[in-house]
C-alpha positions in Angstrom: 105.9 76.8 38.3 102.8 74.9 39.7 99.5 76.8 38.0 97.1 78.1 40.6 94.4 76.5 41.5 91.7 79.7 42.2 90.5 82.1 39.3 89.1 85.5 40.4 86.0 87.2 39.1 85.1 91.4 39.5 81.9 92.6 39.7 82.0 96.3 41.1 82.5 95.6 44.6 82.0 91.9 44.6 84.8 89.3 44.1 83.6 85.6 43.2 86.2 83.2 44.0 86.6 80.0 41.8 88.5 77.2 42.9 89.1 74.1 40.8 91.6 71.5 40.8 90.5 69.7 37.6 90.9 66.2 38.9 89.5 64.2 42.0 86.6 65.8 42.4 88.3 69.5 43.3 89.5 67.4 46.3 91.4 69.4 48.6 95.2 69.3 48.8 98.0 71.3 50.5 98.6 73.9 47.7 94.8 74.5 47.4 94.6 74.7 51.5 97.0 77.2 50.8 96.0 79.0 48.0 92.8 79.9 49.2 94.1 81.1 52.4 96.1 83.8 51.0 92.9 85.1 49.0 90.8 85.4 52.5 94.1 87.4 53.7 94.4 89.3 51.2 91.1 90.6 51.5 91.2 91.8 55.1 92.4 94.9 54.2 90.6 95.3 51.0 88.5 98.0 51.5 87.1 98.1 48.1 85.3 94.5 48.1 82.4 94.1 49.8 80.8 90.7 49.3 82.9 87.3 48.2 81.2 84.4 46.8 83.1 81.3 47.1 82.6 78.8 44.2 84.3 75.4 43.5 84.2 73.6 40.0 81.0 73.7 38.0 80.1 70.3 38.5 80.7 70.0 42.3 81.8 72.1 45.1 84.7 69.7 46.9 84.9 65.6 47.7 87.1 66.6 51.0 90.2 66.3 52.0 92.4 64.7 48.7 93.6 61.3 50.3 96.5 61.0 48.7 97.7 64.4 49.9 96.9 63.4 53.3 99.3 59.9 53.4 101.9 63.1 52.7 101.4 64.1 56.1 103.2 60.7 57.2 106.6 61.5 55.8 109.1 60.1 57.7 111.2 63.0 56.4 108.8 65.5 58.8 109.6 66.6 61.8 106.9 66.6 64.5 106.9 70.2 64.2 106.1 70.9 60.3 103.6 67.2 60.4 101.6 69.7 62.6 101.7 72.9 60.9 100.5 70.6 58.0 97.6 69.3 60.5 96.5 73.0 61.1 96.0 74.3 57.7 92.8 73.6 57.7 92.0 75.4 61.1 94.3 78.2 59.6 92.2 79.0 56.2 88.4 78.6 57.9 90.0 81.1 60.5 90.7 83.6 57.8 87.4 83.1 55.9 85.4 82.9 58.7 87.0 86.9 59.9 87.3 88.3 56.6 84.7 91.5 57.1 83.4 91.4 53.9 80.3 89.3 53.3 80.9 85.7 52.3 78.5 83.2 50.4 79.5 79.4 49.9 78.1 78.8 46.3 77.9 74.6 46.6 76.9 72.5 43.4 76.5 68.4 43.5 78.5 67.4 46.6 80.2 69.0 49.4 81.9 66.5 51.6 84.2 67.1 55.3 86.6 69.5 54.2 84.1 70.9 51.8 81.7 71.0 54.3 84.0 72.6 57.1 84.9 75.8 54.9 81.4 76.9 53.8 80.6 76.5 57.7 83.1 79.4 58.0 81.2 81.9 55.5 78.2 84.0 57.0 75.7 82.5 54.1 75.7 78.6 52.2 74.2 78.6 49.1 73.1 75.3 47.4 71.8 73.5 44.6 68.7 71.3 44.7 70.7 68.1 43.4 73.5 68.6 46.0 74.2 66.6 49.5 76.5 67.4 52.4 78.5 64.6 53.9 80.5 64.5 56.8 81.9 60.8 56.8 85.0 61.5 59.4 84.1 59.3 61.8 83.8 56.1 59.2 87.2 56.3 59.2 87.8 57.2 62.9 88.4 60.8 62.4 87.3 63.8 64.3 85.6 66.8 62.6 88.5 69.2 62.7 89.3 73.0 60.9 87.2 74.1 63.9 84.1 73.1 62.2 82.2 70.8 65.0 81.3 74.6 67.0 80.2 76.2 63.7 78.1 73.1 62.9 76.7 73.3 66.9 75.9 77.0 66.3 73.9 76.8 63.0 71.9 73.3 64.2 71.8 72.4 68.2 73.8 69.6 69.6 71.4 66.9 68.8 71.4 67.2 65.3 75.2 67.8 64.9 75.6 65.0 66.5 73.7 63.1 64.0 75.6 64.5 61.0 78.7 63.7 62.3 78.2 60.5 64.2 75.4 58.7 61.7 77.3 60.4 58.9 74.3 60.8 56.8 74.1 62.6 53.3 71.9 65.6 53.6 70.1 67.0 50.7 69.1 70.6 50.1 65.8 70.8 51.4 67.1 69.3 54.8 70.0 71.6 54.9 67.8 74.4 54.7 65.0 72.8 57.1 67.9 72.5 59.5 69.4 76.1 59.3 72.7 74.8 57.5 72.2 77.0 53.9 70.3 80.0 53.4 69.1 79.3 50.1 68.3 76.5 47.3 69.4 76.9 43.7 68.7 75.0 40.4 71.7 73.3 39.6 74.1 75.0 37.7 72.8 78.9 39.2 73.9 78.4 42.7 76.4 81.3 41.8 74.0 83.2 40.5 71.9 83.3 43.4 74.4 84.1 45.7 75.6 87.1 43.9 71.9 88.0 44.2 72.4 87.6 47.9 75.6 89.5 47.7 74.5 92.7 45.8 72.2 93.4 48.3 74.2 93.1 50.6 77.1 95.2 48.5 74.5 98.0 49.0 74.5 98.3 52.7 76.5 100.8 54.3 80.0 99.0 54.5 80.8 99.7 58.0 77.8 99.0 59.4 78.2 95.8 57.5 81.1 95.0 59.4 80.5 96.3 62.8 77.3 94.1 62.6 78.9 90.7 61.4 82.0 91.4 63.9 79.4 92.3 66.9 77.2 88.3 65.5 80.5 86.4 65.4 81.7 87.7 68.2 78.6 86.3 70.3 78.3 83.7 68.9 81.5 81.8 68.1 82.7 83.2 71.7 83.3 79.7 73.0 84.5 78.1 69.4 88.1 78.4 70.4 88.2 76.8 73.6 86.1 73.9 71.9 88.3 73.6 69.2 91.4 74.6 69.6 93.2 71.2 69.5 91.2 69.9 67.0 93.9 69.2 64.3 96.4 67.4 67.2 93.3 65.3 68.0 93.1 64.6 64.1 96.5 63.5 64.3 96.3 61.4 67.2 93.0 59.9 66.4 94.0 59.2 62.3 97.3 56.8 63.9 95.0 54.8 65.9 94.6 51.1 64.8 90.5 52.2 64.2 91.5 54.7 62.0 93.9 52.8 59.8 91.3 50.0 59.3 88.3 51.9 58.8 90.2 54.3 56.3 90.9 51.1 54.3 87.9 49.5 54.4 86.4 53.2 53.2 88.6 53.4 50.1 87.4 50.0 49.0 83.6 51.2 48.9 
């Protein structure tokens, strides 16, 4: 039996969820797509919890997508039909983050890079520490930003500047993050956990359903479009990552 990847943490009505891979830099592969997926779920009817903090391995939050896990997806073995239930994973676990009606806070040490990026973009708050960066480097390698991220990004900082952060694929530090209304808070390194639990025991204390009505009534407004933007982003993915572009720019990539 395959050991999990996530550990879960209790505190009264706050549940911080760990996730760590212990290898290539808590890189994101199927099983941990799916993992975490579940534990959203299963807290959609959890009427107990009222804040989640979402925390990858102490020493950084998530590299991406793993690559190796992704040449996977080109099994011959696949039909066209499972190759794209693979592609929309992704889209699948933001979705259930991003309408769990708890609270959730992204806690992000060191690095968060395109898939790490795309699932704190899902949680209401983004937490991170002063030594960290943000890198969305899919279009290097001739992707699309996909797990319905690109609308999220739009929402939180204008079209201008998420064109820049996709196109330009620039690291961001902290301070610029925050300047740019992409995190609510900086932490010293190593406490970024800490200071979102802060955030998440005030919010704890809040009368739950008001909690929820209010985050359902802001998401509602404001993600109302995100669908119809999105919505084929993974298909796109998999068109776009079979182009001759693709191919060449994901290998010169993996030789930096």
């Amino acid at each position: 039996m395959t050991d999990s990847y996530i550990t879960i943490e209790r505190e009264g009505p706050i549940a911080i969820v760990h996730f760590d891979r212990k290898k290539n830099l808590n890189a994101f592969d199927g099983q941990l797509i799916l993992e975490l997926t579940d534990v959203a779920r299963s807290f959609h009817d959890d009427l107990d919890t009222r804040a989640v903090v979402l925390s990858g391995a102490k020493e950084y939050f998530s590299a991406g997508a793993d690559l190796q896990d992704l040449a996977s997806r080109n099994d011959p073995e696949l039909s066209d039909m499972q190759r794209r239930q693979i592609f929309y994973r992704g889209v699948r676990l933001c979705e259930a983050w991003e309408t769990m009606p708890q609270i959730t806070i992204a806690a992000m040490e060191r690095l968060a890079v395109g898939a790490g990026v795309a699932l704190p973009l899902a949680c209401d708050w983004r937490v991170m520490g002063e030594s960290a960066y943000l890198y969305v480097p899919e279009a290097k390698i001739g992707l699309n930003l996909q797990w319905g991220a690109l609308p999220r990004l739009i929402n939180l900082v204008g079209p201008a500047r998420a064109k820049r952060i996709c196109i330009l694929c620039e690291r961001m530090d902290a301070t610029t993050a925050l300047n740019w209304g992409l995190i609510e808070e900086i932490a010293a390194d190593g406490e970024t956990v800490d200071v979102a639990l802060k955030l998440a025991r005030v919010a704890a204390e809040i009368p739950p359903v008001a909690v929820s009505m209010i985050k359902e009534a802001v998401n509602a407004t404001a993600t109302a479009l995100n669908h119809t933007a999105s919505y084929a982003d993974a298909d796109q993915s998999q068109l776009s990552a079979a182009s001759r572009d693709a191919r060449d720019a994901s290998q010169q990539f993996n030789k930096k």
